[in-house]
N, C-alpha and C positions, 0 to 999 in steps of 0.2 A: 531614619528619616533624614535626609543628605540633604540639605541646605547653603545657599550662600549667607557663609555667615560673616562677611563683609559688614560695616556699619553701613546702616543705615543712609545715613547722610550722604557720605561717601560714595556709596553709591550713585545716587542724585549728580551729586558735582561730576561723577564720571562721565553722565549721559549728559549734561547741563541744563536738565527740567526735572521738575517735578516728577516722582514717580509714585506718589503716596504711598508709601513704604511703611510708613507710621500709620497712614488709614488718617482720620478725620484731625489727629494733630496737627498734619503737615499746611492744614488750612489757615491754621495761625501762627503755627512756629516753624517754619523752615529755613534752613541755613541758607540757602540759594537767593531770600528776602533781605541778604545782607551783602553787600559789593565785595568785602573781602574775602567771601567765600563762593565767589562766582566762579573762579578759576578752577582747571582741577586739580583734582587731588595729588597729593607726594609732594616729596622736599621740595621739586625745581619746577611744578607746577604753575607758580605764577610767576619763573621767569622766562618759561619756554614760548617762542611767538609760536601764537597757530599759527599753522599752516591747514591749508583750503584739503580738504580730504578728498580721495580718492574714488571713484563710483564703489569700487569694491571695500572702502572704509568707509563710506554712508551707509551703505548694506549694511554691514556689521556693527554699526551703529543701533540699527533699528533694528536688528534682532537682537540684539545684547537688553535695549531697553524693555523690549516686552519680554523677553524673559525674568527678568529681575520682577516689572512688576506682576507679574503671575508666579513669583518666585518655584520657578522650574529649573531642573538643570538640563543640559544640553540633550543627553539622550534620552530624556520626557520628551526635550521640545520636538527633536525631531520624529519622533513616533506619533506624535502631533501634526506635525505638516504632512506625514507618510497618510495618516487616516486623512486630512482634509484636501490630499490630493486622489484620494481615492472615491472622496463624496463629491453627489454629484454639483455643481454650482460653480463658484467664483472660490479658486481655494485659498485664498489670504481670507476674503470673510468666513468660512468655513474652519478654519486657524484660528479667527479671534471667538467665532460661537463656541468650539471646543474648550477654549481657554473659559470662559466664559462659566459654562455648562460644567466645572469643577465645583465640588462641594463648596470646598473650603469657600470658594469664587463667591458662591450665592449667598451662603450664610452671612461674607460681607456684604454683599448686596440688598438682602433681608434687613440689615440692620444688627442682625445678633453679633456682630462684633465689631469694635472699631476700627480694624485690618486686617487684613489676607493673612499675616505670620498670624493673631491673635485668631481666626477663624479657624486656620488649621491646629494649630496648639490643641482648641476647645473640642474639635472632630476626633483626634488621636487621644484626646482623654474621656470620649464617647459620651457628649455631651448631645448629641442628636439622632435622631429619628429619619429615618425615609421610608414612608410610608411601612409608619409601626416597625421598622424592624432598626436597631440600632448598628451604628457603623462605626468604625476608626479611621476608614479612609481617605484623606484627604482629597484624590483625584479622581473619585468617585463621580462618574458622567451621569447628573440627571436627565430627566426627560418630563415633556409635557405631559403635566399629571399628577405628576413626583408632590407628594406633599411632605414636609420637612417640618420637626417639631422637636422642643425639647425634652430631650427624656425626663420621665417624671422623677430620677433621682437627684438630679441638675436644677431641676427647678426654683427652688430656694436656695440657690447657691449667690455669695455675693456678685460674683460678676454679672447672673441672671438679671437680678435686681437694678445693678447698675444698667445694664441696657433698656431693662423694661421703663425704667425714669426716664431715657433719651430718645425712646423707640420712634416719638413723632416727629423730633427734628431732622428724621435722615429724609433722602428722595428717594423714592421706590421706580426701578425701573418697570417700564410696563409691562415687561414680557414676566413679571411676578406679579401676587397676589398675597397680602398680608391682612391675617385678623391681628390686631394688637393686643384686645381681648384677652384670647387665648394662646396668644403667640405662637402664630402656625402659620407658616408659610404656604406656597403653590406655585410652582412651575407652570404660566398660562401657556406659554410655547417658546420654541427656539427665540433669540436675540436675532433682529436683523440688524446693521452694519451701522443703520444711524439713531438705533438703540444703543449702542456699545460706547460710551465718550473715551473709552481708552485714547488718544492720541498718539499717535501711530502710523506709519506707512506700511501698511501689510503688506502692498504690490514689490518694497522693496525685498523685504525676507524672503519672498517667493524667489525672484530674484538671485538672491544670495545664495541658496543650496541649488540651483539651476546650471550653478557656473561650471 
């Protein structure tokens, strides 16, 4: 399971925003919330002047960010643009529903975990269900329908626990459907574009691999 296994933070300071990397910590503890770490990263980081970027290093800007934070590596991503240029619609929002539409993706979005690295972790150690049947696959593309649950071996497991105490502080996007109850998720249908708060210029990545 091939990862960027870059820090965290680090990461962040490279694109210079926020990429919740961490998932719900990054809301109070981020490096980027402190002036000396606004610059980027590496030794000569904060003595290099910026300079004004490039059309084609804006680009690459904004597909490096939304890859990091859907933590894909390049030849996912681009098997990703390949299917979202092949569906039919707008293919940059078609790029971010795919992105979207990953397990690991929903499972943080449900609330079962507190980020996309800890969502996947918890999928590759077969912590869940799609409709009744269990998986490891992190890039696992649901669908309207798709009911998501904890396997019953998981279930009294500490981190279970731990989510189940915070499950009502998270915000549920609408294109899901959660019992808390019973902790089970639903797939109500695709994401559209101002469902997705990713922050992002998808029209530029389109862009980008066009050149």
């Amino acid at each position: 399971m091939a990862i960027n296994s870059d820090p965290r933070c680090r990461q962040c300071r490279r694109e210079g925003d926020k990429l919740f990397l961490k998932g719900v910590k990054c809301e109070k503890h981020c490096t980027l919330d402190k002036e000396r770490r606004r610059k980027p990263p590496g030794q000569h980081g904060g003595n290099v002047i910026q300079k004004k970027l490039t059309e084609y290093g804006v680009q690459l800007r904004e597909k490096q960010k939304l890859r990091r934070i859907y933590r894909v590596l390049e030849s996912q991503f681009r098997a990703y643009l390949q299917e979202a240029e092949r569906r039919k619609g707008v293919t940059g929002e078609n790029l971010l529903q795919l992105l979207e539409m990953r397990l690991d993706n929903v499972i943080y979005r449900l609330g079962l975990a507190d980020s996309r690295a800890q969502a996947r972790q918890m999928v590759s150690h077969r912590f869940f269900t799609v409709n009744n049947r269990r998986t490891n696959i992190a890039s696992f593309q649901v669908k309207p329908g798709d009911v998501i649950a904890i396997h019953e071996s998981k279930s009294q497991t500490d981190i279970i626990k731990e989510m189940r105490a915070k499950i009502h502080t998270r915000r549920l996007p609408e294109w899901l459907r959660f019992n808390s109850n019973d902790m089970v998720g639903e797939v109500v249908a695709p994401p559209t574009r101002d469902q997705i708060d990713t922050s992002v210029q998808e029209q530029l990545i389109v862009e980008f691999y066009s050149r």
